[in-house]
C-alpha positions in Angstrom: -32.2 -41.9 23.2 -34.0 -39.9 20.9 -33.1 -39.0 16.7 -31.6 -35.9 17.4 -29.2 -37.3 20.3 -28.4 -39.9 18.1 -27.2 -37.5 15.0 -25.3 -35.8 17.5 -23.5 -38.3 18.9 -23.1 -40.3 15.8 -22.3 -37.3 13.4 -20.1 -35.1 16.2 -19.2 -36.8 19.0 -18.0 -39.8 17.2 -15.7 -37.6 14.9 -13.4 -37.8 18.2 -13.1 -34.2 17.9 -16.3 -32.9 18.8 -16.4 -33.1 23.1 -19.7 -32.2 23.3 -22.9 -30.6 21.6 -26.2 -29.8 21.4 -29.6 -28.6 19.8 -31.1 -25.0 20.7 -34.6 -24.7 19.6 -35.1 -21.0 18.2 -38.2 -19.9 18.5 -38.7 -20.9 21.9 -34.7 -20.1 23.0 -34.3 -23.5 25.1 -32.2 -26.6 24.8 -33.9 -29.5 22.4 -31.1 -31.8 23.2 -27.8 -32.1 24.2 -25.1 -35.3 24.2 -24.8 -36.6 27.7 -23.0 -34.4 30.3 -23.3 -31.1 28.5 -25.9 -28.9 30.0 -26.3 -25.6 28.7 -28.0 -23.0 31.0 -30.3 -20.4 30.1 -27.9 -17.7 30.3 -25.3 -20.1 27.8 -28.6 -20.1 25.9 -29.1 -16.7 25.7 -25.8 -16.0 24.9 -26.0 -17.7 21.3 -29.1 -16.6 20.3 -27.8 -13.0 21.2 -24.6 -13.8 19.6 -26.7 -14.2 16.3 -28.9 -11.4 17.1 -26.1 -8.8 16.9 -24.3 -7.3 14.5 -22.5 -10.1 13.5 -19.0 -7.6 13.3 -20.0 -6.6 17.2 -20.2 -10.1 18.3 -16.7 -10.7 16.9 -15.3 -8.0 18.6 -16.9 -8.4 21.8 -16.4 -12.2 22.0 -18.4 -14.9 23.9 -19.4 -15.5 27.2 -20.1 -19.3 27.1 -19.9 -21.9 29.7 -18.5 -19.4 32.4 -15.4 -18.9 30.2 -14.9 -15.8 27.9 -14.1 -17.1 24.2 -12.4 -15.3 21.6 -14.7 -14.7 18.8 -12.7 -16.1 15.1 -16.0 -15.9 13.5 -19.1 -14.7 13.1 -21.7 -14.6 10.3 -25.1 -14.7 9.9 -24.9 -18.6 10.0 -21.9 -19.4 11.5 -19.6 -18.1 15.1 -16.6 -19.9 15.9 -14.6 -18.9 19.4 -11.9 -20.0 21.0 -10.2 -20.1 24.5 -6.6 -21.1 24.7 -7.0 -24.5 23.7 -10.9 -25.3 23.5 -13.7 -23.7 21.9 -17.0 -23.7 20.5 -19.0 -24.0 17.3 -22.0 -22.7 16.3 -24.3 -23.3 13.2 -27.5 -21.4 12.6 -30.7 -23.5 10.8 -33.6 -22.6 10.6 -35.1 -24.1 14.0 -32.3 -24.4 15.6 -28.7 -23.3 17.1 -25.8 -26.6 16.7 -23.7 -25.8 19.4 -20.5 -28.1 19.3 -17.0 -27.9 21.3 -13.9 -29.2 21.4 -11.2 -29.3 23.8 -7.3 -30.3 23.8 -5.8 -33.0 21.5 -8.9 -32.3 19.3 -8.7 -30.7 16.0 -11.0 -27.6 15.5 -10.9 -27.8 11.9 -12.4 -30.9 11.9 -15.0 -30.0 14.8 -15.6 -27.0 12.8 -16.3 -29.0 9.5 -18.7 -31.8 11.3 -20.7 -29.2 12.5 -21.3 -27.3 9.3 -21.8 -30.8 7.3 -25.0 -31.1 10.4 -25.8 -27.7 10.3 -26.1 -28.4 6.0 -27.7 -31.8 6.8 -30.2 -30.0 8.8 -31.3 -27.0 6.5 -31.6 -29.1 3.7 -34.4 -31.3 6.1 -36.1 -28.1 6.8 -34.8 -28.1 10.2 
């Protein structure tokens, strides 16, 4: 298991309200890493980066395509876009090499799958990452 699998699954997953996440390399617009189970496809990948890309106010009003499942955008920024979808949804953090992709599902909190992932996505910057 590499570093970066480890932070994940140490940092998110093991918050109990991450389900799953992952590590989208920018530059080159493909998965770095990802917890076990959770493959993102190209077109999930492109999704993000696009997401980003956009006006941030177009992406909120459009939404998300992620995962097969359309997502109700709740936030978008340049470093940040939260979405939800009944009761799951998805974070994502902007570095500077990467996208953090985390989501959550039922029984989970968002708040705290949402504050995880920026305390990473923080963790990250600061690294140079």
């Amino acid at each position: 298991m590499s570093q970066l699998q480890s932070l994940l699954l140490d940092t998110l997953v093991g918050t109990k309200h991450v389900d799953s996440a992952a590590l989208i390399k920018l530059q080159e617009r493909s998965l770095s890493v990802a917890t076990p189970g959770f493959n993102v496809m190209p077109s999930d990948v492109q999704t993000l980066v696009n997401g980003f890309a956009k006006n941030p106010l177009k992406t909120r009003r459009e939404g998300l395509y992620f995962k097969e499942k359309d997502y109700k955008c709740v936030r978008a920024d340049d470093y940040s876009l939260y979405a939800k979808s009944e009761k799951t949804g998805v974070v994502v953090v902007k570095t500077h090499l990467y996208l953090l992709v985390a989501t959550y599902t039922a029984g989970m909190y968002p708040s705290i799958c949402v504050e995880a992932t920026e305390k990473l996505g923080d963790y990250l910057r600061k690294k140079g990452n």
